[in-house]
C-alpha positions as CSV (number, residue, x, y, z in Angstrom):
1,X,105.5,110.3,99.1
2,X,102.1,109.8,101.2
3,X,102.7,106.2,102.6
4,X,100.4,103.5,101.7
5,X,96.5,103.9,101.2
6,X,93.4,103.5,103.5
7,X,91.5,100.7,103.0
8,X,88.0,101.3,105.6
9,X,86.9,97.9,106.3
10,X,83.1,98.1,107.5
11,X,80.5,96.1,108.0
12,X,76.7,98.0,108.2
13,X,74.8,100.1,105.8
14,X,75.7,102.8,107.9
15,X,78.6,102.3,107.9
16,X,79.5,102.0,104.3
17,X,77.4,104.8,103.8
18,X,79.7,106.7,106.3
19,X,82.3,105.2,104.6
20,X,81.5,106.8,101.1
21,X,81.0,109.9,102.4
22,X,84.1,110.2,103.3
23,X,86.3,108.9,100.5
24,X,88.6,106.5,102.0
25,X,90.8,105.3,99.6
26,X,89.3,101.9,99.2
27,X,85.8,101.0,101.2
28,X,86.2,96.8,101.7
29,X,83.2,94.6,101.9
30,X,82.4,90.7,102.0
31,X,80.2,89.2,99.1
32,X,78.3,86.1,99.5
33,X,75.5,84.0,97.9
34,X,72.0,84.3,99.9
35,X,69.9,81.0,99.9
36,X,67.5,82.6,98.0
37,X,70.4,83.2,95.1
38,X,71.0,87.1,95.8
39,X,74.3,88.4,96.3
40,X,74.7,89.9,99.9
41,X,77.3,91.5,101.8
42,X,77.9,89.5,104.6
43,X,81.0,87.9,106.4
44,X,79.6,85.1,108.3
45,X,79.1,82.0,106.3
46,X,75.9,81.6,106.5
47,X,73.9,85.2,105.1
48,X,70.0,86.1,106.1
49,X,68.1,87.1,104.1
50,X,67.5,90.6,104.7
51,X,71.3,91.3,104.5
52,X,72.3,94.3,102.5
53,X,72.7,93.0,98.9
54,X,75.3,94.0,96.4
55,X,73.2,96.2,94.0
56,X,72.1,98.2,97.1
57,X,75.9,98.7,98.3
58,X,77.0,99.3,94.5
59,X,74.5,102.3,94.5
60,X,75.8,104.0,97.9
61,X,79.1,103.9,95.6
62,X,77.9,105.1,93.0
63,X,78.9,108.8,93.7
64,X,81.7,108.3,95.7
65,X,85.5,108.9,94.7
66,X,86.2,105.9,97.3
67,X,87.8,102.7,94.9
68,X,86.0,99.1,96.2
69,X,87.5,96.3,97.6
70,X,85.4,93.0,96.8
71,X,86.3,90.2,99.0
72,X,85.2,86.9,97.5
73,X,83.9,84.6,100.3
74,X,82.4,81.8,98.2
75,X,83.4,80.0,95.1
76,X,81.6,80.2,91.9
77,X,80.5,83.6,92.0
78,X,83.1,85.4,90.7
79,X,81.7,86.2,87.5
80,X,78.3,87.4,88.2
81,X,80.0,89.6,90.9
82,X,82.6,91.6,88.6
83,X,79.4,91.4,85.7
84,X,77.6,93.3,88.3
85,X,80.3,96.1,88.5
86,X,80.6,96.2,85.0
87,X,76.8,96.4,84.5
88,X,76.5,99.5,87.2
89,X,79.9,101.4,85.6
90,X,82.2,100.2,87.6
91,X,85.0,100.1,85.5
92,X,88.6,97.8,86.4
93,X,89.7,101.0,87.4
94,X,87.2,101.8,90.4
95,X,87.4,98.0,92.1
96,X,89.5,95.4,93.2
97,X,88.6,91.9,94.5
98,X,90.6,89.3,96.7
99,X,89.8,86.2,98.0
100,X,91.6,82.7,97.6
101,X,94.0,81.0,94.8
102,X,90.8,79.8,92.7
103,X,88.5,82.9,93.1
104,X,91.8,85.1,92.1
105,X,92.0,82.7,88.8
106,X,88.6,83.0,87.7
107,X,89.2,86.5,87.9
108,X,92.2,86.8,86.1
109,X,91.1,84.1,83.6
110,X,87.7,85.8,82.7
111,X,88.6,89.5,83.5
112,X,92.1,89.8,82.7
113,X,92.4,93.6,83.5
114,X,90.5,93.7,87.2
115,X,93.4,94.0,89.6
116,X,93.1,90.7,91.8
117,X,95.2,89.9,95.7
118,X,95.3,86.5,96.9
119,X,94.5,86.7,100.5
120,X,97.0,85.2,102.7
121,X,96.4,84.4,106.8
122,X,93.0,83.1,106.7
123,X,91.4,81.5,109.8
124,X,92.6,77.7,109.5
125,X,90.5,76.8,113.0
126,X,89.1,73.3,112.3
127,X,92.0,72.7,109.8
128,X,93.8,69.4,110.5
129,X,97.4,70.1,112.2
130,X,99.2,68.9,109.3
131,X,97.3,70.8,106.7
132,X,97.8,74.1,108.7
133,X,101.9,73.8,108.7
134,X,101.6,73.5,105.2
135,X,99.2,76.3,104.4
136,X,101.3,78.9,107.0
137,X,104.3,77.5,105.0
138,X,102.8,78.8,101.8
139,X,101.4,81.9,102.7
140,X,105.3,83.0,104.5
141,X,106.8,82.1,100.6
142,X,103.9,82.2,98.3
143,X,106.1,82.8,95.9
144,X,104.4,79.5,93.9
145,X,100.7,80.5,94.9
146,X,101.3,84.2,93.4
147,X,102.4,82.5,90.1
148,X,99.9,80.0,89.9
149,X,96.6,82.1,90.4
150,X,98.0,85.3,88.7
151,X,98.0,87.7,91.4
152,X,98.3,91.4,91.0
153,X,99.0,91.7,94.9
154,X,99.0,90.0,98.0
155,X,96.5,90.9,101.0
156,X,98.0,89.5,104.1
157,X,97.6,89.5,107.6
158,X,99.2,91.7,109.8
159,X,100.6,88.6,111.9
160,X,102.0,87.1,109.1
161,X,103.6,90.7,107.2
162,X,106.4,90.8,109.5
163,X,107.6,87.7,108.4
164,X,108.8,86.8,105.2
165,X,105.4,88.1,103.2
166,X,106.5,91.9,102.8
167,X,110.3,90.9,102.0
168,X,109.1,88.9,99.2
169,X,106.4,91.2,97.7
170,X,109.6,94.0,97.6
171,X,111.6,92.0,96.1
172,X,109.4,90.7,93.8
173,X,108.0,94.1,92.9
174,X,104.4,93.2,94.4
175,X,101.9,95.2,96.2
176,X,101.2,94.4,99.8
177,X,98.1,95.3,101.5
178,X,98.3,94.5,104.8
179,X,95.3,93.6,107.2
180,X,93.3,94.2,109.3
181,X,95.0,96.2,111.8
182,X,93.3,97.9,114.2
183,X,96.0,98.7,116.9
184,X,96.8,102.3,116.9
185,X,101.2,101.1,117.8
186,X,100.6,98.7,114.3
187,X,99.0,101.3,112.0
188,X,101.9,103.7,112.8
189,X,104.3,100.7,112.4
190,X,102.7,99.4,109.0
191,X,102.0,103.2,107.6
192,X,105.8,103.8,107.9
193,X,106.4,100.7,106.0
194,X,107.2,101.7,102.7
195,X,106.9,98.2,101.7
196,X,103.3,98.5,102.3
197,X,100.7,99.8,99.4
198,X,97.2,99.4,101.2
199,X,96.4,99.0,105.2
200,X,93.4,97.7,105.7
201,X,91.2,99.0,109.5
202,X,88.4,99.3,111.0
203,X,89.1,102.6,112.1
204,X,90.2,105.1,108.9
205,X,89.8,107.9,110.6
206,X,92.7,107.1,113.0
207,X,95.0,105.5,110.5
208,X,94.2,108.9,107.9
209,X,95.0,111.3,110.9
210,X,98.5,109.5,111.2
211,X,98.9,109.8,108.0
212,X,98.9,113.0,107.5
């Protein structure tokens, strides 16, 4: 058995293009909506722009064996992103997106066969104290969320995977992909997890060499 799959999570064109070169099992990257309406790939919330849009990324892909992860940043784009995979032959096969409980329905509801995670350990900084016990609450035994949103898998944070998250998704027969670790003692201790399908780092190369 190989252990769980590499997930390169980058963030320039040169490094996606790196990325694609060299076939990671899954190359992640952020999608939101640019002021002027295109859709770029971009963490921070608020996009130039000149940032790298998602028909540019989609064609650095376009020959590579590497599967896509789509994180969905912003609501209400969900369809025109997976109609833009579709449209450049991406097929459910080649992608997967994650992002939050109503993102991962709209998926599910309008693209039944795209494989979807609910993403799990988000930064709650500004989050009333209340509101963040019962979010960290739900994300230990998201059993409910899971349910509710239709899942395929869970992408959690590493802090949280130790917990109670990785128990549940063997139990319950789901995927796990685990981010985003970076630590070279936590790759080796979430490779040799064989609860966990996907890590997700900024450093494949290190995480593939301990692999093999």
């Amino acid at each position: 058995m190989r252990g769980p799959l590499i997930d390169a999570h980058r963030g320039s064109p040169d490094g996606f293009e790196k990325a694609f070169a060299a076939g990671y099992d899954y190359v992640e990257f952020d999608v939101r909506r640019a002021p002027s309406g295109r859709l770029v790939i971009q963490h921070d919330p608020h996009p130039p722009e000149d940032a790298l849009g998602l028909d540019q990324l989609l064609d650095m892909a376009a020959n590579s064996p590497s599967g896509l992860h789509v994180d969905l940043k912003e609501a209400g784009c969900e369809s025109e992103i997976v109609g833009s995979l579709f449209a450049r032959g991406f097929g459910p096969e080649r992608f997967v997106v994650t992002g939050a409980d109503s993102g991962v329905l709209a998926v599910k509801e309008k693209f039944p066969a795209v494989r979807a995670g609910l993403s799990l350990g988000d930064d709650l900084e500004g989050v009333p104290a209340w509101r963040r016990v019962r979010v960290r609450l739900s994300e230990l035994f998201p059993a409910r969320r899971v349910r509710a949103c239709r899942a395929d898998f869970v992408a959690v944070d590493y802090r949280l995977a130790a917990y109670t998250v990785l128990r549940y998704c063997a139990r319950a027969g789901l995927p796990a992909w685990v981010w985003t670790v970076d630590d070279e003692v936590q790759i080796r201790r979430f490779l040799s997890d064989p609860r966990v399908a996907v890590l997700i780092t900024n450093h494949p190369d290190q995480a593939r060499a301990l692999l093999r």
